[in-house]
C-alpha positions as MATLAB code, in Angstrom:
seq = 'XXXXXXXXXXXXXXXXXXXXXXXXXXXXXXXXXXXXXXXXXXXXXXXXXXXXXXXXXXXXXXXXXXXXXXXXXXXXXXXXXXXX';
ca = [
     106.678   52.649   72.687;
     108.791   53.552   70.051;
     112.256   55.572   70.084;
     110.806   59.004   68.893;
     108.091   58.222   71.965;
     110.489   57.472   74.017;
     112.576   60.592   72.926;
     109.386   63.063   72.869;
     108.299   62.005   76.636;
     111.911   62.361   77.342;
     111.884   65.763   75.911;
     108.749   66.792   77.498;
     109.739   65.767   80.803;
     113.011   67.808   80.457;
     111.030   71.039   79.338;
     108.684   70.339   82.411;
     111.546   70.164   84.705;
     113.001   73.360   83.212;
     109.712   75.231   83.476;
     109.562   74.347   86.982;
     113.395   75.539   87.910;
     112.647   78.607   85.860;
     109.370   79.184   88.666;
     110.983   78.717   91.500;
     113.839   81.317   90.115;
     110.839   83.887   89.152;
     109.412   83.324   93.081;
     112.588   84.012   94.413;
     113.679   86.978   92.400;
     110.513   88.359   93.447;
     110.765   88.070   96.586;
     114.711   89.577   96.229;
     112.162   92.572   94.355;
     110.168   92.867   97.256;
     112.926   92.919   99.898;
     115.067   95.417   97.321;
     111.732   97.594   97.264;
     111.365   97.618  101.578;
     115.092   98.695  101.544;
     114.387  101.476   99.522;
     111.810  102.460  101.450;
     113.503  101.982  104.682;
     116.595  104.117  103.383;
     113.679  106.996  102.274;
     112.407  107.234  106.028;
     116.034  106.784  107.434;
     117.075  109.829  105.390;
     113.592  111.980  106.195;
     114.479  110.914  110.060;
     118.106  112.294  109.698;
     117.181  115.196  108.353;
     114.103  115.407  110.594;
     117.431  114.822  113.103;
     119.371  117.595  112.037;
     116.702  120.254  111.978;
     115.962  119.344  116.049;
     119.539  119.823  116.885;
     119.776  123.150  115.232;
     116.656  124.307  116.954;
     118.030  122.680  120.678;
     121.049  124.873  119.802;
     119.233  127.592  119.027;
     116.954  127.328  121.980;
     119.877  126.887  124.426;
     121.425  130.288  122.752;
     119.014  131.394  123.738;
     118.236  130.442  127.245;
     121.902  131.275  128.037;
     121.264  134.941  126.336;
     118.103  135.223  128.883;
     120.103  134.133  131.892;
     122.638  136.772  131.270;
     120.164  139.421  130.958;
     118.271  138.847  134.000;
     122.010  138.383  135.878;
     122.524  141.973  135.037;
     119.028  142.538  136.118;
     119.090  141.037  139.240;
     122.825  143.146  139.602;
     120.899  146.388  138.935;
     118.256  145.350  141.567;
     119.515  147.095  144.635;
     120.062  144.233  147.659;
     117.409  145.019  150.319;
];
């Protein structure tokens, strides 16, 4: 084996170990991509679900309102009702 052998195998066993760091980098920025991408997601529902959230509590106010408006009107009612 001569010295540009020796230098070419040396060479192509460097660019082989580079190609194979430069793999294992791609597989794990994907799966950084792919965990990034769920996040998003997750945030999206969490921000439906607090709005979703908010629009209940404005209707359980409402509907309280409301059930406290009914009570007072059947009070008075039941005060016009003459006691037998």
């Amino acid at each position: 084996m001569t010295t540009s052998d020796a230098i070419s195998t040396g060479a192509l066993l460097t660019m082989t170990v580079i190609a194979v760091v430069l793999l294992i980098q791609y597989l794990k920025l994907q799966d950084i991509w792919q965990l990034i991408i769920s996040c998003k997601s997750t945030l999206r529902w969490a921000h439906i679900q607090e709005v979703e959230n908010k629009e209940l509590r404005s209707a359980l106010r409402a509907e309280k309102a409301h059930v406290e408006q009914l009570k007072r009107k059947l009070d008075l009612l039941q005060a016009m009702i003459p006691a037998t």
